[in-house]
PDB file of N, H, CA, C and O in Angstrom:
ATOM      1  N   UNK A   1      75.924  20.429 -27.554  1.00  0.00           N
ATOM      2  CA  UNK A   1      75.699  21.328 -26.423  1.00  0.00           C
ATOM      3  C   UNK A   1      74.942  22.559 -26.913  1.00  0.00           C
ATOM      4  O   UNK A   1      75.583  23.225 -27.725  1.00  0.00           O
ATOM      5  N   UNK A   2      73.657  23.041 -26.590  1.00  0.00           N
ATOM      6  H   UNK A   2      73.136  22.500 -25.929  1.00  0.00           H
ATOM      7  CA  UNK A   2      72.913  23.941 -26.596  1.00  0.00           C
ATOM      8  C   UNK A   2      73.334  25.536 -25.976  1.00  0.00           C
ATOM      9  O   UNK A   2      73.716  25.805 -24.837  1.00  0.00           O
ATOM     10  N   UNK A   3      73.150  26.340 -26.980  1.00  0.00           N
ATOM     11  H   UNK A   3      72.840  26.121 -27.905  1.00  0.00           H
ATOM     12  CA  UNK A   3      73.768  27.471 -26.404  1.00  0.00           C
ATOM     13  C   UNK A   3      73.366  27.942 -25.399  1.00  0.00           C
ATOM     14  O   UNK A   3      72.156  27.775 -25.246  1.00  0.00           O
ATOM     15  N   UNK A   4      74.211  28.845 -24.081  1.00  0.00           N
ATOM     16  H   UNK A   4      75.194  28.981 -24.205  1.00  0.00           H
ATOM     17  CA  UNK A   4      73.766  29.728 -23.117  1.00  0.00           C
ATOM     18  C   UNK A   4      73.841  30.839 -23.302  1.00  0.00           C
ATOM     19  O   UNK A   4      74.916  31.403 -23.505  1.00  0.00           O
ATOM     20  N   UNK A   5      72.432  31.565 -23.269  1.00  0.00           N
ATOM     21  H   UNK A   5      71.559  31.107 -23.104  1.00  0.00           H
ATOM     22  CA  UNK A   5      72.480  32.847 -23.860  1.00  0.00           C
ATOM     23  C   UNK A   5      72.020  33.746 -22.637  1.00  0.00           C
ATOM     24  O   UNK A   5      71.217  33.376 -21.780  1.00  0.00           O
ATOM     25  N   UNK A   6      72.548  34.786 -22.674  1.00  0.00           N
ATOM     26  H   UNK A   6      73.200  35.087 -23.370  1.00  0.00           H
ATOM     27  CA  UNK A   6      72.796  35.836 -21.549  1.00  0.00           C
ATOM     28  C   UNK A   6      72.101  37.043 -22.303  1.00  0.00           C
ATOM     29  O   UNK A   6      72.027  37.290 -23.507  1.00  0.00           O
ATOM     30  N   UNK A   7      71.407  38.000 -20.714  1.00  0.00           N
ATOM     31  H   UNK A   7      71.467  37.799 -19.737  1.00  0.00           H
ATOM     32  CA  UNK A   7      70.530  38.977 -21.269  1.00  0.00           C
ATOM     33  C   UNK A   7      71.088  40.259 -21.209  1.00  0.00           C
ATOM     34  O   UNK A   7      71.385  40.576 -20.057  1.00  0.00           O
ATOM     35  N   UNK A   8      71.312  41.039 -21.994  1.00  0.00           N
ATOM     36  H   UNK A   8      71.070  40.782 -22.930  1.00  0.00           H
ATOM     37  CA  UNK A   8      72.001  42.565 -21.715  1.00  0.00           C
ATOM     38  C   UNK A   8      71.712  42.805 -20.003  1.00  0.00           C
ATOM     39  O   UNK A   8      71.088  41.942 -19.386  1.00  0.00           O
ATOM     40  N   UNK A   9      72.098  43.748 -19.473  1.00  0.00           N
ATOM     41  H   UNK A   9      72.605  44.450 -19.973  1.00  0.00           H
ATOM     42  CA  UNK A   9      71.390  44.468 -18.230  1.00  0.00           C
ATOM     43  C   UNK A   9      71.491  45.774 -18.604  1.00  0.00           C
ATOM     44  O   UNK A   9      72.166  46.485 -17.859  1.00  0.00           O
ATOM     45  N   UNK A  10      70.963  46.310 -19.628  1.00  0.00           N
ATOM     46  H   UNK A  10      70.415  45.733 -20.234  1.00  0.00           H
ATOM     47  CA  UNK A  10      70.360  47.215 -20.590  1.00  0.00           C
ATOM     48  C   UNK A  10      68.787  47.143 -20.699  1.00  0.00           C
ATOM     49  O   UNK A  10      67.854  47.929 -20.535  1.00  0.00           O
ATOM     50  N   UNK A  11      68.976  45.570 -21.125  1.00  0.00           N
ATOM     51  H   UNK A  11      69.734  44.932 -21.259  1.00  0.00           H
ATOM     52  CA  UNK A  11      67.273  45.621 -21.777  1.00  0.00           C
ATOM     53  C   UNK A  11      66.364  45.316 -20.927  1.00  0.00           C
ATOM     54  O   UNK A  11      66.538  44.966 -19.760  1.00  0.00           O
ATOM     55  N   UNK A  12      65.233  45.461 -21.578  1.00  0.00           N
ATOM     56  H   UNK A  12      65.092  45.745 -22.527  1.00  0.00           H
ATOM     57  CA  UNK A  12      63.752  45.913 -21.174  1.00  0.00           C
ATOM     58  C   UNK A  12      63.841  46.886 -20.182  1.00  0.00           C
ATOM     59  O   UNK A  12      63.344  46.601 -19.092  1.00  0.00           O
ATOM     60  N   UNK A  13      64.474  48.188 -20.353  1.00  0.00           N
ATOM     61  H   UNK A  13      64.878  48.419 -21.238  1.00  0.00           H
ATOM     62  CA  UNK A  13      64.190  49.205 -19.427  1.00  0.00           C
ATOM     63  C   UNK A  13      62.924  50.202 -19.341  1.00  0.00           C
ATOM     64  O   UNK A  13      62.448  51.008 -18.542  1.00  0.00           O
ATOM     65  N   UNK A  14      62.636  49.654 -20.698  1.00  0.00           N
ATOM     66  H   UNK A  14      63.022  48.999 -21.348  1.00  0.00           H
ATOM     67  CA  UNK A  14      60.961  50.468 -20.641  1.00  0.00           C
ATOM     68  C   UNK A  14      59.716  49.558 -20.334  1.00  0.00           C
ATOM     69  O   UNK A  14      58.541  49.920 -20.392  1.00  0.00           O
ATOM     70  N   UNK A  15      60.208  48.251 -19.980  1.00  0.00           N
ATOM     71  H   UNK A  15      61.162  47.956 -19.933  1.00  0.00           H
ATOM     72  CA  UNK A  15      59.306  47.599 -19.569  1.00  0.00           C
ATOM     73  C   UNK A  15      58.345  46.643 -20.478  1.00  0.00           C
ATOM     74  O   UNK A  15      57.414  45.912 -20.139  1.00  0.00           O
ATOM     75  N   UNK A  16      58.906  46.912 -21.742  1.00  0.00           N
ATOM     76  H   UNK A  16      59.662  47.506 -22.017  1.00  0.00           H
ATOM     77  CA  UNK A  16      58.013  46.480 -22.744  1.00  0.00           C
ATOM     78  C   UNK A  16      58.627  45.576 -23.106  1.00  0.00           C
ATOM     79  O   UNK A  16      58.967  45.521 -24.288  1.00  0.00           O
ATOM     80  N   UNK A  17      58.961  44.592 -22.224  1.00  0.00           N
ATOM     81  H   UNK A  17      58.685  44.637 -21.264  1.00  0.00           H
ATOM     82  CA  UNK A  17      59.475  42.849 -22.634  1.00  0.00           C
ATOM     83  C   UNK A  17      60.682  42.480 -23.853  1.00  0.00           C
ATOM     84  O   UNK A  17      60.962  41.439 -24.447  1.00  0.00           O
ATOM     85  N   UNK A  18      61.259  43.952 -23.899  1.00  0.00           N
ATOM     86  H   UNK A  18      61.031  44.797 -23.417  1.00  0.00           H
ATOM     87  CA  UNK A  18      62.376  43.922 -25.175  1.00  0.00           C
ATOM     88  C   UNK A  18      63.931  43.621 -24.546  1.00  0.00           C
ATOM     89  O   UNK A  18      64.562  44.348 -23.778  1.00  0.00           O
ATOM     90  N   UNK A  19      64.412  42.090 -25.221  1.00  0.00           N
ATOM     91  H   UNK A  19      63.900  41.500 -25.845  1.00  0.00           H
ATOM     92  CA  UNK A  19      65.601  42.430 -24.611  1.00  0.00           C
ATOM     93  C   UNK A  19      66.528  41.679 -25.771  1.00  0.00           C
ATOM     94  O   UNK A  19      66.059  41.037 -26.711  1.00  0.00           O
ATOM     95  N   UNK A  20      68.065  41.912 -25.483  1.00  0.00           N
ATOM     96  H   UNK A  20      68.446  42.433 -24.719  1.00  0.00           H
ATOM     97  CA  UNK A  20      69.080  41.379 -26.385  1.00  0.00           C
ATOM     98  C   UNK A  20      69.730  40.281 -25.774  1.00  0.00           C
ATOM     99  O   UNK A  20      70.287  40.486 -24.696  1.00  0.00           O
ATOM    100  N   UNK A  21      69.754  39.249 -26.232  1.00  0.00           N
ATOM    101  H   UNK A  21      69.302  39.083 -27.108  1.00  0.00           H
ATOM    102  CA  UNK A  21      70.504  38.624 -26.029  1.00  0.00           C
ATOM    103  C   UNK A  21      71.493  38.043 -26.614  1.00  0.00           C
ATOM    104  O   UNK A  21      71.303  38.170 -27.823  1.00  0.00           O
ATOM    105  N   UNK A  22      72.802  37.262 -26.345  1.00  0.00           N
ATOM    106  H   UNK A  22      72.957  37.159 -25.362  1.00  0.00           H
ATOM    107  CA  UNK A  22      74.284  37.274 -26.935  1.00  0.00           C
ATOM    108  C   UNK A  22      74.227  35.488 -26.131  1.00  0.00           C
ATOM    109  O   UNK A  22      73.568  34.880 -25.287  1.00  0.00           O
ATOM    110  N   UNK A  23      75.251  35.284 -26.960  1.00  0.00           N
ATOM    111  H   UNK A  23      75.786  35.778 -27.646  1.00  0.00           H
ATOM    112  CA  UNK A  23      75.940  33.815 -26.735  1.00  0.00           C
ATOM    113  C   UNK A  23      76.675  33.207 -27.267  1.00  0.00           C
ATOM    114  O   UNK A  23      76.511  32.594 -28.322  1.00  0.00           O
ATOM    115  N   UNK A  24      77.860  33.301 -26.438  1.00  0.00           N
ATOM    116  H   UNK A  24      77.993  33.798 -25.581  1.00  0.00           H
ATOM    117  CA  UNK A  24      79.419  32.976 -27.267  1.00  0.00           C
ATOM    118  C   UNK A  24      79.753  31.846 -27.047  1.00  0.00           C
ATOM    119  O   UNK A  24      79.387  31.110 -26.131  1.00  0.00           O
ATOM    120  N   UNK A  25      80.515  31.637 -27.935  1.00  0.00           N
ATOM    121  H   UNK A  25      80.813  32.235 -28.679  1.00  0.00           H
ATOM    122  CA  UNK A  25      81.240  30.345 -28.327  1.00  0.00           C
ATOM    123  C   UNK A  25      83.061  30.130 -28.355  1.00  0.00           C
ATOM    124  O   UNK A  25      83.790  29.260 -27.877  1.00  0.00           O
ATOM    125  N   UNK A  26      83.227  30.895 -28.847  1.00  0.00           N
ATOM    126  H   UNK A  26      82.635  31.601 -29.236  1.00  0.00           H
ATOM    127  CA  UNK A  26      84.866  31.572 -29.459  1.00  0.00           C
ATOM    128  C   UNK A  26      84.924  31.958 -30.409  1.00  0.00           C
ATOM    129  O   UNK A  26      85.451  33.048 -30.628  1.00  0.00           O
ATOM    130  N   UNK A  27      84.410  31.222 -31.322  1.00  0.00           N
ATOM    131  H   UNK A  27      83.982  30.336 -31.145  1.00  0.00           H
ATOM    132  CA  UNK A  27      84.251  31.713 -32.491  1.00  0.00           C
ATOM    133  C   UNK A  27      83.209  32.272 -33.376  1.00  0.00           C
ATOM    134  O   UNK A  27      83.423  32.630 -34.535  1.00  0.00           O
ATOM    135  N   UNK A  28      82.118  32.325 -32.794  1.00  0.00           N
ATOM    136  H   UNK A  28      81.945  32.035 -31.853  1.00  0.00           H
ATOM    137  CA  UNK A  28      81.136  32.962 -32.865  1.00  0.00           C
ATOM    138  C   UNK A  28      80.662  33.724 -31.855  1.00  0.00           C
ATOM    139  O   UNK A  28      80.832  33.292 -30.715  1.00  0.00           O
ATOM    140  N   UNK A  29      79.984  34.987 -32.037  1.00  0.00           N
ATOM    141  H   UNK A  29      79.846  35.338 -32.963  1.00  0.00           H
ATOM    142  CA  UNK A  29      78.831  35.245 -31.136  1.00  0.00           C
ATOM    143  C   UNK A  29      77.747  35.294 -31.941  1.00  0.00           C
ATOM    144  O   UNK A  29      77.793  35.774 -33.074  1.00  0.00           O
ATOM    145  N   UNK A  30      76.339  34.631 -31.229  1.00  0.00           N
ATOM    146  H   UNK A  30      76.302  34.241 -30.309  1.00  0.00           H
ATOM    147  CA  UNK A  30      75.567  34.744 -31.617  1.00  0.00           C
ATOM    148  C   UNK A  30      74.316  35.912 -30.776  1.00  0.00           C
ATOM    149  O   UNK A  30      74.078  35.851 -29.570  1.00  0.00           O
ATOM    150  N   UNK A  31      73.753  36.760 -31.589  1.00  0.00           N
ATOM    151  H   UNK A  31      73.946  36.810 -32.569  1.00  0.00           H
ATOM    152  CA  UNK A  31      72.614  37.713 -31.190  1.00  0.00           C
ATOM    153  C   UNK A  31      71.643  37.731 -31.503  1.00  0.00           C
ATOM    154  O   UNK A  31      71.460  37.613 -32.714  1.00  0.00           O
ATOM    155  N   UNK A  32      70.389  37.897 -30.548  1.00  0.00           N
ATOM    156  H   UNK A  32      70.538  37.993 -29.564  1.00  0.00           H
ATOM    157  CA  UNK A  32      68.835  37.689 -30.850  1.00  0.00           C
ATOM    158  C   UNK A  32      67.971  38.467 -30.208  1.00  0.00           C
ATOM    159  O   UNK A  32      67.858  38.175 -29.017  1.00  0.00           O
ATOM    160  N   UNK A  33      67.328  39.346 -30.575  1.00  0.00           N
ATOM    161  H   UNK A  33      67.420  39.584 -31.542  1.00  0.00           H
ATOM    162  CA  UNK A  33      66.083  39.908 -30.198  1.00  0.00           C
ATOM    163  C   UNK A  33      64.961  38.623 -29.275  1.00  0.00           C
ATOM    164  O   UNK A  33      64.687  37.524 -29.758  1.00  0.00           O
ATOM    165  N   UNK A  34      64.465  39.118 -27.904  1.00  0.00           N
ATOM    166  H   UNK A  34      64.688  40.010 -27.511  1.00  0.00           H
ATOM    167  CA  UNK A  34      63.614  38.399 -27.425  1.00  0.00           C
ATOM    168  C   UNK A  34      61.958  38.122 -28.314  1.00  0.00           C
ATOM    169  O   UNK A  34      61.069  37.271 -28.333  1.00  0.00           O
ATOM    170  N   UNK A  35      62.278  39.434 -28.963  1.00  0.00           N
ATOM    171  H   UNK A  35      63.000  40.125 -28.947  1.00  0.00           H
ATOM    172  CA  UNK A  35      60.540  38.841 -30.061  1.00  0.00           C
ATOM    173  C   UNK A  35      61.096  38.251 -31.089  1.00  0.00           C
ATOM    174  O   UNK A  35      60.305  37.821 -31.928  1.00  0.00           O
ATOM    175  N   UNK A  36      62.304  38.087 -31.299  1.00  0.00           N
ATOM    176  H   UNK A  36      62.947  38.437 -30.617  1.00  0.00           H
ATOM    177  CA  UNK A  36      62.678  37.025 -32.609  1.00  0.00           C
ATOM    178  C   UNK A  36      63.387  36.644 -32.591  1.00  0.00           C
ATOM    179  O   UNK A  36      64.374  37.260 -32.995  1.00  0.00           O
ATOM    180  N   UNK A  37      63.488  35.656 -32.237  1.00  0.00           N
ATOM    181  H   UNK A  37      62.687  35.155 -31.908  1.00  0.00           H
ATOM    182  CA  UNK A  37      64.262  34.414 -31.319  1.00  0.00           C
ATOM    183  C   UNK A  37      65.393  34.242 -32.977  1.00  0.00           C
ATOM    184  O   UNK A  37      66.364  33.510 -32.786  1.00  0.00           O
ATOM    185  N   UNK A  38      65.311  34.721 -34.144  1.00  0.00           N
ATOM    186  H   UNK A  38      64.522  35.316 -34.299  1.00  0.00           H
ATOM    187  CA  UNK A  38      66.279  34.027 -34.879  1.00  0.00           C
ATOM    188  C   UNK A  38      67.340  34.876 -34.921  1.00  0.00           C
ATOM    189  O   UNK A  38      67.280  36.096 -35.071  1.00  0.00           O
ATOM    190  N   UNK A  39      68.575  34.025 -34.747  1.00  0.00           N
ATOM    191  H   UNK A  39      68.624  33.034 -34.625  1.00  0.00           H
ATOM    192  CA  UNK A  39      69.681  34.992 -34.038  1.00  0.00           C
ATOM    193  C   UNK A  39      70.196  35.333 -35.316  1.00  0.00           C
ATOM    194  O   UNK A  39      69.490  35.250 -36.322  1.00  0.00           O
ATOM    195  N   UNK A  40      71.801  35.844 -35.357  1.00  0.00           N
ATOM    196  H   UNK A  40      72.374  35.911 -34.540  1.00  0.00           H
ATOM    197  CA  UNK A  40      72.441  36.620 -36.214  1.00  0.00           C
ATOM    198  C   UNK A  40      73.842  36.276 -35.586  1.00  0.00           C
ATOM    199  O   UNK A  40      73.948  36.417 -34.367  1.00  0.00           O
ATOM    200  N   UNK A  41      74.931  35.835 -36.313  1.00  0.00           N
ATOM    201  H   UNK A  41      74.844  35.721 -37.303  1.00  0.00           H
ATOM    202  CA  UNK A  41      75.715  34.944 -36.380  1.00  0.00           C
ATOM    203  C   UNK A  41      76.750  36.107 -36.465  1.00  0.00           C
ATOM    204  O   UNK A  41      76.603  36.818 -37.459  1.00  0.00           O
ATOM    205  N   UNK A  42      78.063  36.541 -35.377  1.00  0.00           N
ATOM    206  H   UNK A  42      78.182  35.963 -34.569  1.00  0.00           H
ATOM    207  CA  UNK A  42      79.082  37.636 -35.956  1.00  0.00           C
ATOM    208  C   UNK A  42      80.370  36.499 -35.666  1.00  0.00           C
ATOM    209  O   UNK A  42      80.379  35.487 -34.965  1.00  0.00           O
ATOM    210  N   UNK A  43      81.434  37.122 -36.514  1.00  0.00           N
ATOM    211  H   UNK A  43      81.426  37.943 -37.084  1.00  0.00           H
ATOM    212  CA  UNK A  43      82.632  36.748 -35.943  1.00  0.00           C
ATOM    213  C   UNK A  43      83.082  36.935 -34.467  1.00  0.00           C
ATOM    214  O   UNK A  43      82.973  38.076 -34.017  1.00  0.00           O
ATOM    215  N   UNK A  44      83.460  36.185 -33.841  1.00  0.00           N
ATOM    216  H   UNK A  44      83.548  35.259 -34.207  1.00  0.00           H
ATOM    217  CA  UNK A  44      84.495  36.810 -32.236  1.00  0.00           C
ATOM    218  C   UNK A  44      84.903  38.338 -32.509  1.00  0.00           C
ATOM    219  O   UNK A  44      84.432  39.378 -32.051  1.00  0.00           O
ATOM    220  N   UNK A  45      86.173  38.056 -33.615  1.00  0.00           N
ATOM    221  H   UNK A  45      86.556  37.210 -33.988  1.00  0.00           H
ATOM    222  CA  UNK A  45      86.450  39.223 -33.382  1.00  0.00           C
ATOM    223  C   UNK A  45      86.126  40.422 -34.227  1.00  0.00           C
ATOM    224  O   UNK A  45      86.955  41.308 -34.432  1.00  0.00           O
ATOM    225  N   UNK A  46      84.623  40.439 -34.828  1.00  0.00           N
ATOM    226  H   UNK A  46      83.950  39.718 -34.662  1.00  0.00           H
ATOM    227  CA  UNK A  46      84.201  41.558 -35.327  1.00  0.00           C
ATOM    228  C   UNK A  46      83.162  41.887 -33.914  1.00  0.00           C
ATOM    229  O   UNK A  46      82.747  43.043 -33.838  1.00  0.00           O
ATOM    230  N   UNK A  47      82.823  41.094 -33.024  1.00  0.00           N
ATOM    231  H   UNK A  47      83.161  40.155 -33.086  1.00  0.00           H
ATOM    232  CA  UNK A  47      82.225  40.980 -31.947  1.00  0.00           C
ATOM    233  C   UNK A  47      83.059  41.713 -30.798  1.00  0.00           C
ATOM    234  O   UNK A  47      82.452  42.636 -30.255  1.00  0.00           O
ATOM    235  N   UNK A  48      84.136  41.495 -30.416  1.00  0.00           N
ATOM    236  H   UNK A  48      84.629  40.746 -30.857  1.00  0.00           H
ATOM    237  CA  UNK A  48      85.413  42.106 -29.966  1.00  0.00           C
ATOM    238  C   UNK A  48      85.547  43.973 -30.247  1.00  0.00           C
ATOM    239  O   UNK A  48      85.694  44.812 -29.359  1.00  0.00           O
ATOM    240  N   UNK A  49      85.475  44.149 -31.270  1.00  0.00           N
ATOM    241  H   UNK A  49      85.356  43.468 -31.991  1.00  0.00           H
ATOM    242  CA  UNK A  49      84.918  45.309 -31.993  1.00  0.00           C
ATOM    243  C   UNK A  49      84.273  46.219 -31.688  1.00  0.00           C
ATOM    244  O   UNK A  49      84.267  47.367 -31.241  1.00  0.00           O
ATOM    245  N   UNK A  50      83.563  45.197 -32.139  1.00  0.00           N
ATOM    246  H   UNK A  50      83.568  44.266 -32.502  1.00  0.00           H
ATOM    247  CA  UNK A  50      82.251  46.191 -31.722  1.00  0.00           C
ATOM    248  C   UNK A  50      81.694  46.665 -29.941  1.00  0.00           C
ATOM    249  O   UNK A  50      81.154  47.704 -29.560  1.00  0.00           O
ATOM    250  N   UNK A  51      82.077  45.492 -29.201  1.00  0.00           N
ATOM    251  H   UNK A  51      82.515  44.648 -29.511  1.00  0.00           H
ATOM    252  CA  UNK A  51      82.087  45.891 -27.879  1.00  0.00           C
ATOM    253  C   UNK A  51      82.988  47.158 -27.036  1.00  0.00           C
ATOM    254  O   UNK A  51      82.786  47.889 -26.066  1.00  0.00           O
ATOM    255  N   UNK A  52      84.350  46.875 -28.275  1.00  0.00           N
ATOM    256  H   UNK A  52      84.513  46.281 -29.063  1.00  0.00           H
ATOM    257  CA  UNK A  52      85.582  48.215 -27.730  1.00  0.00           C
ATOM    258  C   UNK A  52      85.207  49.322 -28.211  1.00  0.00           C
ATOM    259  O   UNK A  52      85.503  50.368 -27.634  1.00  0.00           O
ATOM    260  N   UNK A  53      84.200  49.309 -29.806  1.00  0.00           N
ATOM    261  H   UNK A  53      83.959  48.459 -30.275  1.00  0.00           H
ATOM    262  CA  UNK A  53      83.480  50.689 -29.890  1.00  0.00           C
ATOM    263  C   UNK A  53      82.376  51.260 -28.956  1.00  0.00           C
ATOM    264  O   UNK A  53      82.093  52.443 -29.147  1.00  0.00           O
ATOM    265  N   UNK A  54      81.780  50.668 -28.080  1.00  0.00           N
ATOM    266  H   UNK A  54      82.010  49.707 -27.925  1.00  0.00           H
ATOM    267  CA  UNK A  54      80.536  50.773 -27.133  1.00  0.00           C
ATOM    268  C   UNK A  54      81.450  51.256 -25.915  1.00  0.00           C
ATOM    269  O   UNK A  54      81.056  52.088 -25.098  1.00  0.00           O
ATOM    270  N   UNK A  55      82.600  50.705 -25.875  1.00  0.00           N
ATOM    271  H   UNK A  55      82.920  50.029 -26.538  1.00  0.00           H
ATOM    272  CA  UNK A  55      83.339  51.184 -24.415  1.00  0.00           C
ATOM    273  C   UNK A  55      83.992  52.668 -24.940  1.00  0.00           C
ATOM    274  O   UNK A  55      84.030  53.765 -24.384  1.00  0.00           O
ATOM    275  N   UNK A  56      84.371  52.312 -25.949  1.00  0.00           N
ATOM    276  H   UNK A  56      84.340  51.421 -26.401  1.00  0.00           H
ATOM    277  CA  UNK A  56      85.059  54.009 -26.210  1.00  0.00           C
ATOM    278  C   UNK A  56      84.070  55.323 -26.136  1.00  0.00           C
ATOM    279  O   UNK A  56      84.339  56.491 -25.857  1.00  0.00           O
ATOM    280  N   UNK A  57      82.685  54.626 -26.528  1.00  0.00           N
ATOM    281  H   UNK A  57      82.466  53.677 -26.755  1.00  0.00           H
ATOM    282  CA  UNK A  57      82.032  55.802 -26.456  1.00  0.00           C
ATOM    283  C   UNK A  57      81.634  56.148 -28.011  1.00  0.00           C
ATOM    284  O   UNK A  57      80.920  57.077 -28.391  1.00  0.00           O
ATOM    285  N   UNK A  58      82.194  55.295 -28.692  1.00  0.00           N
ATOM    286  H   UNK A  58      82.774  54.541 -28.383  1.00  0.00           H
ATOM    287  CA  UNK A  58      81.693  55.657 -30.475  1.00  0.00           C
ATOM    288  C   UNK A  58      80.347  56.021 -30.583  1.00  0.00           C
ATOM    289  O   UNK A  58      79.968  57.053 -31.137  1.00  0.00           O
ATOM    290  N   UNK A  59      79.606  55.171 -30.051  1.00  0.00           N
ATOM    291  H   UNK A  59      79.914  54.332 -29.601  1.00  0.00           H
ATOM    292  CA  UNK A  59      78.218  55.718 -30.429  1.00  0.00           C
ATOM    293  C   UNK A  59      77.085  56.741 -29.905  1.00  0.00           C
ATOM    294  O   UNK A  59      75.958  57.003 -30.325  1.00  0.00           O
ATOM    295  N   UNK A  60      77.936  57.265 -28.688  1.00  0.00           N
ATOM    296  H   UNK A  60      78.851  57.052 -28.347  1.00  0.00           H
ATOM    297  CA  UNK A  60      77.476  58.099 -28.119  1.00  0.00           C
ATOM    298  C   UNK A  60      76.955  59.617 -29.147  1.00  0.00           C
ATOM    299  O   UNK A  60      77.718  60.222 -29.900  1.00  0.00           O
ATOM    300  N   UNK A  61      75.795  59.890 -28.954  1.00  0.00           N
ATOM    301  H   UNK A  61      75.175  59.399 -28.342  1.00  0.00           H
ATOM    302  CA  UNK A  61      75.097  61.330 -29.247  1.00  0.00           C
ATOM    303  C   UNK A  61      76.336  62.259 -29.094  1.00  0.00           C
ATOM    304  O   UNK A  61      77.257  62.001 -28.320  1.00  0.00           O
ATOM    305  N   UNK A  62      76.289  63.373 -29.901  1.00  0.00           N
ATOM    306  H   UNK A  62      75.540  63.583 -30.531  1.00  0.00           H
ATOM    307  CA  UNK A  62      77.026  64.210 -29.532  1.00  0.00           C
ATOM    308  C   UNK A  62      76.219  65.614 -28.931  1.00  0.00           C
ATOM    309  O   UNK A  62      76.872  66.569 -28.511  1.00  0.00           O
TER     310      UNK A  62
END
């Protein structure tokens, strides 16, 4: 079974054809830049993670 990969609704907000895409499994997520289709392989739950740091606000500018 071929992965289904889903597009931020973040990207390409500047219009310049840039976007992220993700595609899970359970035990993987996999992530890929639309100009370079070769993805990057995380754990679930370092993936898990990293999404609860984006909701907390970790990376926000101060």
């Amino acid at each position: 079974m071929s992965a289904v990969w889903r597009k931020s609704g973040r990207s390409n907000n500047g219009g310049n054809g840039s976007c992220v895409g993700i595609a899970l499994n359970g035990s993987v997520a996999r992530v890929r830049d639309s100009k370079n289709r070769t993805n990057s392989v995380v754990a679930a739950p370092d993936w898990a993670a990293f999404i609860g740091a984006i909701k907390r606000g970790d990376f926000e500018n101060d």
